[in-house]
N, C-alpha and C positions, 0 to 999 in steps of 0.2 A: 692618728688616733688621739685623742681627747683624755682627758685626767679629770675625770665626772669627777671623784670627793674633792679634785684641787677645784674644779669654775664652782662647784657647789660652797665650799670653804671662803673663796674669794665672794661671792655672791653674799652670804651669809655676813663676811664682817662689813662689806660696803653697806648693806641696809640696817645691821648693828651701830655702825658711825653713824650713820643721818638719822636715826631714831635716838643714840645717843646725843649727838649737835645739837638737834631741836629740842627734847629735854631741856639740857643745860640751857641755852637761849628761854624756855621759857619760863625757868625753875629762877634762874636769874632777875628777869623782867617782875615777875610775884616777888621772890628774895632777894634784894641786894645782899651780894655779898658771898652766893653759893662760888662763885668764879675766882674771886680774891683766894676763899674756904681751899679751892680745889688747887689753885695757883699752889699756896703754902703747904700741900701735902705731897709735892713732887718729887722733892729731897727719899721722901720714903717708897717711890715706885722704882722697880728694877725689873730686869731682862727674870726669868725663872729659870731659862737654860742654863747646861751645867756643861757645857762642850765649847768651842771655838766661836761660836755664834753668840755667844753671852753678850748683849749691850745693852746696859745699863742707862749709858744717857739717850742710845739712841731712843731708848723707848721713852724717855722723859722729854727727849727732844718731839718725841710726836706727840704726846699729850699736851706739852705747852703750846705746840700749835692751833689743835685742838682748842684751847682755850683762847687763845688771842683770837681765831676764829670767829666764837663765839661774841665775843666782845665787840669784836667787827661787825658780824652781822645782824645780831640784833633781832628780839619777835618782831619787830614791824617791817624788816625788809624780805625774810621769809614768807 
């Protein structure tokens, strides 16, 4: 049996990312400098849970990748 809110939830933030990635890729390409902008604000993102699951960098760890992504790929290779 199947966890329909979990493949809906998973679903949901996988087209949240690539709708977010392209954004930034093309808010970047118009703005230099939104990615630098968003690099220097990472210091201030943290985990919200308040139980054993709390990760702080992990979740800064996946935004900076997130970014370097970005940076990599670039509007003209999408």
């Amino acid at each position: 049996m199947t966890d329909t809110t979990a493949i809906m939830a998973r679903q949901r933030e996988i087209a949240s990312e690539h709708l977010l990635f392209k954004l930034m890729e093309y808010v970047e390409a118009q703005h230099p400098g939104l990615l630098d902008f968003m690099e220097a604000s990472l210091d201030h993102l943290g985990d919200p849970a308040t139980d054993d699951t709390k990760d702080d960098a992990g979740v800064r760890q996946i935004a900076a990748r997130m970014i370097t992504g970005a940076r990599k790929q670039g509007v003209d290779a999408g």
